[in-house]
KEGULO-285220 format. One record per residue (C-alpha): y, x, z; residue in three letters. Coordinates in steps of 0.001 Angstrom, whole numbers, plus 500000, padded with zeros to 6 digits. Layout:
BEGIN
YXZALA...
//
This chain:
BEGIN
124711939384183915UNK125297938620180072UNK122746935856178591UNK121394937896175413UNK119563934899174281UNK120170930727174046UNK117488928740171453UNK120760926184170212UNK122798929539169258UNK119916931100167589UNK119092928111166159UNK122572927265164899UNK122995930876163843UNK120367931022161725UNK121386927866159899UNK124538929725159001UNK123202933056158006UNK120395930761155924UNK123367929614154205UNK125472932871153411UNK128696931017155011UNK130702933702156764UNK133907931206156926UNK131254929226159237UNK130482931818160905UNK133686932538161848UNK134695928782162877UNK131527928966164930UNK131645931773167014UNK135453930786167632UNK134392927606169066UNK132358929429171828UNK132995930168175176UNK133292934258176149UNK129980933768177805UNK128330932427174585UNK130301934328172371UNK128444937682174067UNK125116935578173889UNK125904935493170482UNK126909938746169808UNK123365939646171321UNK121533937424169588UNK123134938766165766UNK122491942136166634UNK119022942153168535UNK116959938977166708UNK118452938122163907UNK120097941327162260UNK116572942991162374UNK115417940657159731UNK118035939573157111UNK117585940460154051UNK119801943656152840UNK122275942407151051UNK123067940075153627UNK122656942211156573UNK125451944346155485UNK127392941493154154UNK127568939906158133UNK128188943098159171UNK130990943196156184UNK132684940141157687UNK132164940365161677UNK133461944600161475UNK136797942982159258UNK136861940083161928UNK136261941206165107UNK135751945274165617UNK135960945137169098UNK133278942985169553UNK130569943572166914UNK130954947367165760UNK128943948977168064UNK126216945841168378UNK125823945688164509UNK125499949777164634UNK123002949779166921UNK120922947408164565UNK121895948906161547UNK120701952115163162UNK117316950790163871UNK116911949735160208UNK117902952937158851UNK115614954911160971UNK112663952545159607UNK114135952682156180UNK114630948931155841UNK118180949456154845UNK120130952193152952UNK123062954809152495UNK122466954184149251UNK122679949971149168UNK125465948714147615UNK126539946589150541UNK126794950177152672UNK129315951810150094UNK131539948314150282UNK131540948841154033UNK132404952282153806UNK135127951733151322UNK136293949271153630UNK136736951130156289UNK138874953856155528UNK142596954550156591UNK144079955854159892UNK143591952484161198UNK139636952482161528UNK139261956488162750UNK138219955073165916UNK135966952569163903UNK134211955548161801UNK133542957439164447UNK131377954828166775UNK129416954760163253UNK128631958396163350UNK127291958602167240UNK124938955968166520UNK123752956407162715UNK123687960349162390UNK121107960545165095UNK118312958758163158UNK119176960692159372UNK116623962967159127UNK117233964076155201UNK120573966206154766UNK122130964440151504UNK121979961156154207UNK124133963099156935UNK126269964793154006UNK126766961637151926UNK127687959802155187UNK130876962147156089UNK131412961793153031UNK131801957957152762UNK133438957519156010UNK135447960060154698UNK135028962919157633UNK136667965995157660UNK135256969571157933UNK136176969925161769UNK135055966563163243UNK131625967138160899UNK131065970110162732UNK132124968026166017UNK129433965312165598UNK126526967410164438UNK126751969656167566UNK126493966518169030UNK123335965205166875UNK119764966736167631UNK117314967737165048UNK116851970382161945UNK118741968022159416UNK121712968137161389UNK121382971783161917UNK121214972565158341UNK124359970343157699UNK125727972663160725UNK125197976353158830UNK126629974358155201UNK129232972955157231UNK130210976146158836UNK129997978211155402UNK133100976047154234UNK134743977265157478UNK133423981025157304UNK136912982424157450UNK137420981060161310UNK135651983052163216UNK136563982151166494UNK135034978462165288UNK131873980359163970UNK131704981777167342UNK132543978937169563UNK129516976934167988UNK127080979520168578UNK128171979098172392UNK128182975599172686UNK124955975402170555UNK123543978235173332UNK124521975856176295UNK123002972649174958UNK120018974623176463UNK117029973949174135UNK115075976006171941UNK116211974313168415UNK119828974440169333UNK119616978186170148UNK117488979222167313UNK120257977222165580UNK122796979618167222UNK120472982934166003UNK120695981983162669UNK124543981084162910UNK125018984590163976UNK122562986381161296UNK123897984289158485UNK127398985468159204UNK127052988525160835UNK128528987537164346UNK127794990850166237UNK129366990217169321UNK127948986760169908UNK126083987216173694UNK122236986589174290UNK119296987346173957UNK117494986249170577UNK114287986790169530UNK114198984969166240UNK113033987101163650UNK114975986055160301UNK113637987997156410UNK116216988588154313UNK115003986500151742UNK114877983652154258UNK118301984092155220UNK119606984107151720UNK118268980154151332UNK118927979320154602UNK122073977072152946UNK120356975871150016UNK116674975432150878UNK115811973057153835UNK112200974098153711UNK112946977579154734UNK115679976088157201UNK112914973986158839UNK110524976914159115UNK113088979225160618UNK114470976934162623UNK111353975669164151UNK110157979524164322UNK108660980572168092UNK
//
C-alpha cells in the first residue's frame, strides 16, 4: 500500500516550495526512491498544494505537468479541483492561462482531457465551463462529449449553446437527447425535453412532461436564470 505521508519529505518539501526553487524540486524528487517519490507525489497534492499561495500553486503545478505528466497531472488536478470548487484559485489567475497556453498541441490531448473530467465537475457558472474549452482549446464535438459526462444545470446550459453551434446535425441533436434520457435522472431528462423543444426534435421517444412558455424557450440560450428554472421545473 502507497505511504501518502513521511514528516522528512514534508518537511524537506516545504523548505523548497518556501523557497520558489523548482530546479530543487526537481533534483529532489529525482533523488527518491519510487516508493518515496509516490509519498511525495501524495504529500504535494493532498497537504501541501491545498495551501500555497496562488501564484505558486499553479507555478508547481507549471513545472511538475512540463516535468513529469505521468506522474503529477491527475494528483495536481485533483487539488486544483478542490481549490476551484472553494474558489481559492481561478480560471481567471494568471498562472491558469500560462498553464493553459502551455499545454496545447497534439502532444498534450491526452493531457487536456484528464483536466476536463476532474475540473468541469466543480464549475458551476457557464463563462467558467465555456472559457475552459476554450483555453484548453476543445472542440465543438468533444465539448458536447464531456458535458454529457458532467452533472449539473451549468453544464446543461453549456449543452443547449453547445448544441445550437451544431443545430444542422441532427442525428447528434438526437443522439444526446438519448443518451441524456438513459443517464436516468430527472435533470438530465428535463435536459433532453428542452433539447427537443428548443429544436423541434419531433420524433425523439418518451414521455415528457415538462411544460416549456414560449418566452422561456426563446432565452433558454442566453439567460441562465430561466435555464435554471426550467431545468429544475417538476
Amino acid at each position: 500500500m502507497d505511504q501518502h505521508y513521511n514528516p522528512q519529505i514534508y518537511t524537506r518539501l516545504r523548505t523548497i516550495f518556501a523557497a520558489a526553487d523548482m530546479d530543487a524540486l526537481t533534483s529532489y524528487l529525482n533523488g527518491l526512491s519510487n516508493a518515496h517519490f509516490r509519498t511525495a507525489g501524495y504529500i504535494i497534492g493532498e497537504r501541501l498544494m491545498p495551501e500555497m499561495e496562488t501564484e505558486m500553486a499553479w507555478k508547481v503545478m507549471l513545472h511538475l505537468v512540463q516535468w513529469e505528466p505521468k506522474a503529477f497531472l491527475v494528483t495536481l488536478a485533483k487539488a486544483t479541483a478542490l481549490r476551484l470548487k472553494a474558489r481559492t484559485l481561478s480560471l481567471s489567475d494568471d498562472g491558469f492561462r500560462t498553464l493553459a497556453a502551455n499545454m496545447q498541441g497534439e502532444g498534450h490531448v491526452i493531457d487536456r482531457e484528464k483536466l476536463l473530467l476532474q475540473w468541469l465537475p466543480v464549475l458551476e457558472k457557464p463563462d467558467d465551463i465555456e472559457g475552459l474549452f476554450t483555453s484548453l482549446n476543445t472542440d465543438n464535438r468533444r465539448r458536447i462529449d464531456f458535458l454529457l459526462r458532467t452533472d449539473g444545470v451549468a453544464a446543461g446550459y453549456v449543452l443547449l449553446r453547445t448544441l445550437r453551434m451544431e443545430e444542422q446535425d441532427i442525428d447528434l441533436l438526437k443522439r444526446t437527447c438519448t443518451l441524456l434520457i438513459k443517464k436516468g435522472n430527472a435533470l438530465s431528462f428535463n435536459f433532453a425535453s428542452i433539447i427537443k423543444e428548443y429544436f423541434g426534435l419531433d420524433t425523439v421517444r418518451g414521455v415528457f412532461s415538462l411544460q416549456i412558455h414560449p418566452y422561456e424557450l426563446s432565452r433558454l440560450d442566453t439567460d441562465f436564470e430561466t435555464f435554471c428554472r426550467v431545468a429544475k421545473k417538476v
